[in-house]
C-alpha positions as CSV (number, residue, x, y, z in Angstrom):
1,X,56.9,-28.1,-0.6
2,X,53.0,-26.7,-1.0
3,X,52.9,-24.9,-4.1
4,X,51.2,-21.6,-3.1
5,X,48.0,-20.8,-5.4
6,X,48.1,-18.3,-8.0
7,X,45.3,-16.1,-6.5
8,X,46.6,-13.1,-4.6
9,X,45.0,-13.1,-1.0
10,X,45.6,-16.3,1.1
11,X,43.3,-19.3,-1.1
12,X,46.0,-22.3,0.5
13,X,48.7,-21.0,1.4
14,X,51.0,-24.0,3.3
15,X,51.4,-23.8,7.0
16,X,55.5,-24.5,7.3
17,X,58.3,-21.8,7.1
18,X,57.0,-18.0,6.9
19,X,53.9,-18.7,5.8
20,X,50.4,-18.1,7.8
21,X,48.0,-20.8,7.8
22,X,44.7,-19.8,6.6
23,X,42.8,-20.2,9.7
24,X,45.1,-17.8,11.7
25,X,45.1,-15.2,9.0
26,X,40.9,-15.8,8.8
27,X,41.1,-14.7,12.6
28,X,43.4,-11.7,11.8
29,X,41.2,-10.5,9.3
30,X,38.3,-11.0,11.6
31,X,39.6,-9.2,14.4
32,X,41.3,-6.6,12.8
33,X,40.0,-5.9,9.4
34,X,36.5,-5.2,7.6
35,X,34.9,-8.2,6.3
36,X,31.9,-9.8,5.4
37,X,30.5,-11.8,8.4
38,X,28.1,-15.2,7.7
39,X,24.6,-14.0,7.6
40,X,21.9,-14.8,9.2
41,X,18.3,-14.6,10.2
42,X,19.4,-11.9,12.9
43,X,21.4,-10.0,11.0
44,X,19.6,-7.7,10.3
45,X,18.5,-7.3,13.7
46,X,21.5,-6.8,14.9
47,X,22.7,-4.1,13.0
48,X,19.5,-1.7,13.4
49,X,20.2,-2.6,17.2
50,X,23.7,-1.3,17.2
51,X,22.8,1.5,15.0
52,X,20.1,2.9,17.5
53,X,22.1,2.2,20.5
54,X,25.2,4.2,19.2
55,X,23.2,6.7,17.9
56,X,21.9,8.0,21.3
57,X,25.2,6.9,23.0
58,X,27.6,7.9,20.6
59,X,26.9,9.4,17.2
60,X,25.0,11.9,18.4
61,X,27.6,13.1,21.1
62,X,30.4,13.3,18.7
63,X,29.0,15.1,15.8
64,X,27.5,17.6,17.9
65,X,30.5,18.1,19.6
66,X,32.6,18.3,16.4
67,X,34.3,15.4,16.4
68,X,36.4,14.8,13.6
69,X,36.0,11.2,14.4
70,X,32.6,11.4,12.9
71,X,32.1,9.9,9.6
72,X,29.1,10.2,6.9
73,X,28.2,6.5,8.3
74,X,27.2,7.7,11.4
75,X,25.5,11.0,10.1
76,X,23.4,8.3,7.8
77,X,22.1,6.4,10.9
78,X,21.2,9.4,13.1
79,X,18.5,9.7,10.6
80,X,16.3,7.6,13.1
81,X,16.6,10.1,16.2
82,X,14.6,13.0,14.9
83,X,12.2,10.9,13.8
84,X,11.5,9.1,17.2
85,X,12.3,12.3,19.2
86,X,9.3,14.0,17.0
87,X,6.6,10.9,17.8
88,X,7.3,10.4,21.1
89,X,7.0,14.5,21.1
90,X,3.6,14.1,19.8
91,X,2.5,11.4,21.3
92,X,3.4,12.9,24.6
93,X,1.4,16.5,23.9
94,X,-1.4,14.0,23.3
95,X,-0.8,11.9,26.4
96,X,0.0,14.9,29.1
97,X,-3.7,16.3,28.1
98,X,-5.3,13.7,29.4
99,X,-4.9,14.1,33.0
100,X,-4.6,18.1,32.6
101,X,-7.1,18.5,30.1
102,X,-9.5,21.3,31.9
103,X,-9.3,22.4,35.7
104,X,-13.0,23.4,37.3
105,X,-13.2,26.7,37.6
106,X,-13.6,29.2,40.3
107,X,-11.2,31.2,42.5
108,X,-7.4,30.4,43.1
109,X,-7.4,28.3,45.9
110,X,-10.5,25.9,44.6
111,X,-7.9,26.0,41.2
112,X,-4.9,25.1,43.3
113,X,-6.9,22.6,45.3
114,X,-8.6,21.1,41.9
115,X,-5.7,20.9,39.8
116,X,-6.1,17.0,39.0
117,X,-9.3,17.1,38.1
118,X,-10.4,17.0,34.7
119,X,-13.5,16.6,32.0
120,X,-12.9,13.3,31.3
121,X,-14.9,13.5,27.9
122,X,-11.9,15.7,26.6
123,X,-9.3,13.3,28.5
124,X,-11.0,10.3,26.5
125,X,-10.9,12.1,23.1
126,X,-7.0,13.0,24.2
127,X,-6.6,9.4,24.7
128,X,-7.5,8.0,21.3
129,X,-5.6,10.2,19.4
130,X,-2.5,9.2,21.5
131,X,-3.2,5.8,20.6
132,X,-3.9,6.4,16.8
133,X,-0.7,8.0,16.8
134,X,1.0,5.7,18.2
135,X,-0.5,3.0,16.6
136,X,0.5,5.4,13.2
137,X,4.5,5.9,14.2
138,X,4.8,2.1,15.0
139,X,2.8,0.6,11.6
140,X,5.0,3.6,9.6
141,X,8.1,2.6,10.3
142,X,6.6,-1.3,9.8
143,X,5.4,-0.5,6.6
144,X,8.6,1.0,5.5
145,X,10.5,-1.8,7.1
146,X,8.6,-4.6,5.5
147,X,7.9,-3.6,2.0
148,X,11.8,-3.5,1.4
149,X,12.0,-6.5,3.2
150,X,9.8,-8.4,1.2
151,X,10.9,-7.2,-2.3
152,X,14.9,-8.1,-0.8
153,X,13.7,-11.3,0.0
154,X,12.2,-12.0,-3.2
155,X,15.2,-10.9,-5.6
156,X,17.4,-13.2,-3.4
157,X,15.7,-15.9,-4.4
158,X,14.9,-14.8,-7.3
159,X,18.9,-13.8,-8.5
160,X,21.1,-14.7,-5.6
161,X,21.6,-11.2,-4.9
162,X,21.3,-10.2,-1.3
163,X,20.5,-6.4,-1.1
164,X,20.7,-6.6,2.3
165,X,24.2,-8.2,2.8
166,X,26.1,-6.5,5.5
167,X,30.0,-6.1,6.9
168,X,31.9,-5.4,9.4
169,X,33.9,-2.3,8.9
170,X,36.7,-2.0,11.6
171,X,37.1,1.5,12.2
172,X,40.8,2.7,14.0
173,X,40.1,6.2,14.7
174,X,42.3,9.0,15.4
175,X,43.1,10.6,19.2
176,X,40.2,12.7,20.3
177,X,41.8,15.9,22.4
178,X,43.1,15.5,25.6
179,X,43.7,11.4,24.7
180,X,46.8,9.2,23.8
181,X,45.4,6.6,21.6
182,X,42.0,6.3,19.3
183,X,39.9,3.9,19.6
184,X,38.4,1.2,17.6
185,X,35.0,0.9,16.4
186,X,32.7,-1.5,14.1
187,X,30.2,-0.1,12.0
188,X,27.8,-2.4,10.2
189,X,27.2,-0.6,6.8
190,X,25.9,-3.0,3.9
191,X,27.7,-4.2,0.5
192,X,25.8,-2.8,-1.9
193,X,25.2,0.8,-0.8
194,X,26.3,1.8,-3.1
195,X,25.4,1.3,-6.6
196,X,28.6,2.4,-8.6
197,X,31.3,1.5,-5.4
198,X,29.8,-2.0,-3.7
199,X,32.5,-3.7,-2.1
200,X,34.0,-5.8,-4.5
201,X,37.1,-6.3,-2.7
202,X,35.9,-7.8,0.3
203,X,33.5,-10.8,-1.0
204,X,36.5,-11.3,-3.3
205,X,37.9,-11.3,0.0
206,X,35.5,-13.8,1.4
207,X,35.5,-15.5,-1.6
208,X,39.1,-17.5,-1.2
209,X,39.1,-16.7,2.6
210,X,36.3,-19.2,2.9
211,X,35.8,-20.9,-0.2
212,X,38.9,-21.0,-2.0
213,X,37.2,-19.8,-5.0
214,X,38.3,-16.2,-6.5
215,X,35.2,-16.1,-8.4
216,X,32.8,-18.2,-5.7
217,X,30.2,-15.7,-5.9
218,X,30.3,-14.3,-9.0
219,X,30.2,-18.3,-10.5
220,X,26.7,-18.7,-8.2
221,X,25.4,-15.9,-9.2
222,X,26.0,-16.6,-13.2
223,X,24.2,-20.0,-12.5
224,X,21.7,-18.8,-11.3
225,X,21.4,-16.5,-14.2
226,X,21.5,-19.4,-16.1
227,X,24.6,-20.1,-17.4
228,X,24.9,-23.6,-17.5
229,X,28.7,-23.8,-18.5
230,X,31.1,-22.1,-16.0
231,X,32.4,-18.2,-17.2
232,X,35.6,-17.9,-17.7
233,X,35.3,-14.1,-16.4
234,X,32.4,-14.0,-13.9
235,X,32.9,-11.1,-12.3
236,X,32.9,-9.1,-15.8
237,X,29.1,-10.7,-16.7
238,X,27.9,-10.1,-13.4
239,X,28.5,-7.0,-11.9
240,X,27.3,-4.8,-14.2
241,X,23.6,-7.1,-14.0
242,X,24.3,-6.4,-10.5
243,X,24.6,-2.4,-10.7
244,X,21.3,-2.1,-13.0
245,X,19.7,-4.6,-10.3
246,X,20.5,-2.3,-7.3
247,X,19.6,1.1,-9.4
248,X,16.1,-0.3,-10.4
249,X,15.3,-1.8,-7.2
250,X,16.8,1.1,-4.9
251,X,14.2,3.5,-7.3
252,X,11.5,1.5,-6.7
253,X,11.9,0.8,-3.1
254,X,11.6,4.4,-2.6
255,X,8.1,4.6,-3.9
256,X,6.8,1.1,-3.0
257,X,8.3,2.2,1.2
258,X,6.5,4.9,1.7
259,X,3.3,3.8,-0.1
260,X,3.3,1.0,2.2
261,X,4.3,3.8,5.2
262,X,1.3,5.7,4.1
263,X,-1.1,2.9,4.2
264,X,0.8,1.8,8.0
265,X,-0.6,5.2,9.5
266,X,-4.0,5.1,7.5
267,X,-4.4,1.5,9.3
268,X,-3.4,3.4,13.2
269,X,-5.9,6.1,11.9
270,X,-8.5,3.9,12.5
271,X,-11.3,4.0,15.1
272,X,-10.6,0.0,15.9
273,X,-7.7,1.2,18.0
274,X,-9.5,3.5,20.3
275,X,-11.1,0.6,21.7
276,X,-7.3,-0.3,22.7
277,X,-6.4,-1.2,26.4
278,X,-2.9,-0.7,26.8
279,X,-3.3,-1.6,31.0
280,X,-3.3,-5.2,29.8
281,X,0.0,-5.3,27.8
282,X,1.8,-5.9,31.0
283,X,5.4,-7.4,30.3
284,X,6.6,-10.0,32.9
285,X,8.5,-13.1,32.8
286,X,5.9,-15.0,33.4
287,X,3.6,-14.0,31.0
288,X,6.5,-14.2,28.0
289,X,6.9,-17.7,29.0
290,X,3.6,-18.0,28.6
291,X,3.7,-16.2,25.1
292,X,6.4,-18.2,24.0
293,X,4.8,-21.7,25.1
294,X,1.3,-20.7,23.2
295,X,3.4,-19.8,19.8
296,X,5.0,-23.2,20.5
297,X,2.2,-25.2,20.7
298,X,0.1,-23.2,17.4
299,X,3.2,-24.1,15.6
300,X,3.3,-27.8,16.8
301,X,-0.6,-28.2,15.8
302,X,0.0,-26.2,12.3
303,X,2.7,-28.5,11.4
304,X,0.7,-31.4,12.1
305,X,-2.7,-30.7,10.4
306,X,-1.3,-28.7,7.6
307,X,-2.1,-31.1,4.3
308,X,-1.2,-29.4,1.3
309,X,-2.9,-30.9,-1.4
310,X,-2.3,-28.2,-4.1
311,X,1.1,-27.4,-6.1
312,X,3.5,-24.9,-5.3
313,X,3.3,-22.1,-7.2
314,X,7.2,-22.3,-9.9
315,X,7.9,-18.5,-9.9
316,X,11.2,-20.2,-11.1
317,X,8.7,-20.5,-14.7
318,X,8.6,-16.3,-14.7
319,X,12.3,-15.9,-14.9
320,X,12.8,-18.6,-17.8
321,X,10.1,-17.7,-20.1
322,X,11.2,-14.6,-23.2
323,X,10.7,-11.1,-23.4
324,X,8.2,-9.3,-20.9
325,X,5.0,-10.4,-22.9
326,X,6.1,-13.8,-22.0
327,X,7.0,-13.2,-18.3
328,X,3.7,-11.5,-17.4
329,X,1.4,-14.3,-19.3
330,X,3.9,-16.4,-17.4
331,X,3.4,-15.0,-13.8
332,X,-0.8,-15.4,-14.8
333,X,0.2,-18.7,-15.1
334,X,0.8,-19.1,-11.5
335,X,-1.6,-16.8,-10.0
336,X,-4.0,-19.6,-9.1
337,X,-2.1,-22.4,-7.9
338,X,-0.5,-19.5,-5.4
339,X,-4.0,-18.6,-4.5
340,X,-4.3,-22.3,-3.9
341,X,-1.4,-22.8,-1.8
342,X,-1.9,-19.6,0.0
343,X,-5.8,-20.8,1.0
344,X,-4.7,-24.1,2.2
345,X,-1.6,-22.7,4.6
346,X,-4.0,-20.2,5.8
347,X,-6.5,-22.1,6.6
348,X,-4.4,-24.6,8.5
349,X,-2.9,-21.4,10.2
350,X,-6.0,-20.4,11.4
351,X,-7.4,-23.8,12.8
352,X,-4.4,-24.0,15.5
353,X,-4.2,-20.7,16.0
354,X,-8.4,-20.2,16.2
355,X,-8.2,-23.2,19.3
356,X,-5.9,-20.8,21.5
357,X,-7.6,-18.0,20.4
358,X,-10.8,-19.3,21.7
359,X,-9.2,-20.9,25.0
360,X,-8.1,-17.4,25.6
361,X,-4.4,-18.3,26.1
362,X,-2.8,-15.5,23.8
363,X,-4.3,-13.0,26.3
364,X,-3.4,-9.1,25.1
365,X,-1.9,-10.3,21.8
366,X,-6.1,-11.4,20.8
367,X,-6.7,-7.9,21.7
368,X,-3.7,-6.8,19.2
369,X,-4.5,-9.1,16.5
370,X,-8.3,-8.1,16.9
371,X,-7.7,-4.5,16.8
372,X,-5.2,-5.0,13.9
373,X,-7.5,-7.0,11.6
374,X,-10.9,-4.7,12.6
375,X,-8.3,-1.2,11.7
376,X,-7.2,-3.3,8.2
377,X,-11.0,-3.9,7.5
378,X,-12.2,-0.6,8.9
379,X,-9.8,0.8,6.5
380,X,-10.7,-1.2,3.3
381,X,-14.4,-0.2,3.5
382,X,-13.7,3.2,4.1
383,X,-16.3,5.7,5.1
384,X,-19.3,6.3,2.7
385,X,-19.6,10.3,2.7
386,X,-17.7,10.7,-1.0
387,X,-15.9,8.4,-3.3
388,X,-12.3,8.8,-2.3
389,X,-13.4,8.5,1.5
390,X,-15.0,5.0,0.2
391,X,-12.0,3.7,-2.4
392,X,-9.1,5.3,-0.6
393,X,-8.2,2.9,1.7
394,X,-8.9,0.1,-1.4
395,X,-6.4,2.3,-3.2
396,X,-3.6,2.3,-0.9
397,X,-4.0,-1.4,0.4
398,X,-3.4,-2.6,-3.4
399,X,-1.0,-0.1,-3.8
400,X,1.0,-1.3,-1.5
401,X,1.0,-5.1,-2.3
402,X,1.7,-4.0,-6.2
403,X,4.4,-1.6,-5.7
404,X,6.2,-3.9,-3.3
405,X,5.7,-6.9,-6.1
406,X,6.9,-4.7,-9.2
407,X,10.3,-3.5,-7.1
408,X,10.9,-7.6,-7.4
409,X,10.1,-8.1,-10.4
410,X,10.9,-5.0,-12.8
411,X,14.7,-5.4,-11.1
412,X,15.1,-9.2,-12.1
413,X,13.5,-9.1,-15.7
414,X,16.9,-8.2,-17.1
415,X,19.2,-10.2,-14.5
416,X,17.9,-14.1,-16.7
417,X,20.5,-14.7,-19.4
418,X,18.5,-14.5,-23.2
419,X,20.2,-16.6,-25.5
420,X,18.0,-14.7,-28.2
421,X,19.8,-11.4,-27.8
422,X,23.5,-12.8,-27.7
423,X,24.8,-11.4,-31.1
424,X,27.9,-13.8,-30.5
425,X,28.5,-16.8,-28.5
426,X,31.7,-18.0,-27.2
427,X,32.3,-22.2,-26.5
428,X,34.0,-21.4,-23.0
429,X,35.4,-25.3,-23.4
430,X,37.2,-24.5,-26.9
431,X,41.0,-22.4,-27.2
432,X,40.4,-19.3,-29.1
433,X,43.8,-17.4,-30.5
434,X,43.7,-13.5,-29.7
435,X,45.4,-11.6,-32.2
């Protein structure tokens, strides 16, 4: 008979007598427990779009009604309705003035009779606020969105640790009045949302589920580190690297997001997007083929003229090198060569995407990138009638891109292993007798 493993979940448990094979109890768990799902590109996507749809469909409803269905989950996400109710609020106030902005005057009737007409140097000045606005509530939530995005990105490959990884939490909830049965519900909450209480328990979970490994994640995570011999505790080395990780970086993130948010609305603040034409963003399905074919063939041309001829920058060199003194001379190190490398891909970029450009192919999204890169250059001049008009927009810009690069780095300086401050080491491949 299959001798069943030591672990305590399912790692290969044999398929004969009572026993459940591991591929039927992977599809229990799926169905009917929470668990970590395989992530991917669209992840992300996919949550913030099931968020926002139950948050007008369903959250909403059930907490003002009093549900006591309604958990802190799905008080967290109806953080996003206020804040679109408000902008579209504003945006509208904006928008209604333009085709009421000032009636000719005279006597009822001739009002009455009038009513559409308006000044139309008011209704223009209504109009480019509306669109600075809306250019501002669009580029905040961008800015928020990407800075933590970026700085994610970068510790992942940086430590292994995915800030972002999310599960699948099956909710079973209890009768609402009036019914016979609860129903059942998936939220989409994230692993480590918590600093002090991540869920442990289900990439253990995940872990032997599908990799027969208690430890799978912990041991990747410790290589990365830079362990070079396997630990015979990972999870006891690594989780706590992981909590001071997730502390630092969540206090930094909130700085380094709105910094970035602040500098998104100075960008829609900018004159470059009066000049605007939102008639020509017409959506069709012929024009998103069209869209779609264009971004196919600028990738197809970048591919095959990019030549890069300049190293990669090794940001792997930061992480290896002692103490911070040694990091930072480290990370001057590879400024250039990333200047470099940067250059070249741009430049590449830029020849197959400056040919459709110039053909005219990319229709409204010129317009876009034109009014994008005129707002970002309108707002790194700045305006000459004092110095923080001038600098201001400098100011935030760099702000941005270093407060976005130090919630990276400051998180992973202390995530390396330092063989310098180990006060003791033990040879993991030699017996040791406890007393």
């Amino acid at each position: 008979m299959t001798a069943v493993s030591k672990n305590p979940v399912i790692n290969s448990l044999p398929d004969v007598g009572y026993y459940v094979s591991k591929e039927v109890k992977r599809e229990e768990i799926n169905t009917n427990e929470s668990h970590i799902d395989k992530q991917g590109a669209l992840t992300g996507v996919k949550t913030e779009a099931h968020k926002l749809t139950n948050d007008i469909l369903t959250y909403f409803p059930k907490g003002f009604s009093g549900s006591k269905n309604s958990d802190f989950y799905e008080f967290l996400s109806l953080g996003k309705v206020p804040y679109l109710i408000g902008s579209m609020l504003l945006i509208a106030l904006y928008t209604a003035a333009i085709g009421k902005n000032k009636l000719k005057t005279g006597d009822l009737l001739d009002i009455v009779r009038r009513r559409g007409e308006y000044d139309s140097q008011s209704a223009s000045a209504a109009m480019n606020v509306a669109k600075k606005m809306g250019a501002g509530v669009v580029l905040y939530g961008i800015g928020k969105w990407l800075s933590k995005k970026i700085s994610h990105k970068l510790i992942s490959a940086s430590t292994g640790v995915n800030l972002d990884m999310k599960y699948t939490n099956i909710i079973k909830e209890v009768p609402e009045p009036g019914k016979k049965i609860g129903m059942t519900r998936k939220q989409y909450p994230g692993v480590f949302d918590s600093a002090d209480f991540p869920r442990k328990d289900l990439i253990a979970l995940d872990n032997q589920l599908n990799h027969g490994n208690l430890y799978y994640y912990e041991d990747k995570l410790a290589k990365k580190a830079g362990f070079k011999d396997k630990l015979n505790a990972p999870n006891q080395t690594m989780w706590p690297k992981i909590r001071e990780l997730k502390v630092r970086a969540t206090a930094l993130e909130n700085i380094s997001q709105y910094i970035a948010a602040a500098t998104g609305v100075a960008i829609g603040a900018q004159k470059s997007f009066e000049k605007l034409d939102g008639s020509k963003f017409k959506i069709s399905k012929k024009n998103l083929h069209a869209y779609f074919d264009t971004l196919s063939e600028i990738k197809d041309e970048f591919l095959k003229n990019i030549q890069i001829k300049v190293a990669k920058p090794n940001f792997g060199n930061i992480f290896k090198a002692q103490g911070i003194n040694g990091k930072l001379k480290s990370a001057g190190d590879e400024i250039k060569p990333l200047a470099e490398y940067v250059k070249t891909v741009y430049k590449s970029f830029k020849e197959a995407y400056g040919g459709k450009f110039k053909e005219g192919k990319l229709g409204p999204v010129n317009q876009l990138y034109l009014t994008l890169k005129g707002a970002v250059k309108d707002l790194w001049n700045g305006t000459p009638r004092n110095k923080i008009t001038k600098h201001y927009g400098k100011a935030l810009i760099i702000g941005t891109i270093a407060s976005t690069a130090l919630t990276w780095l400051i998180p992973t300086i202390n995530f390396k292993k330092n063989p310098n401050t180990m006060k003791s080491k033990v040879d993991t491949k030699k017996e040791y007798e406890v007393c």
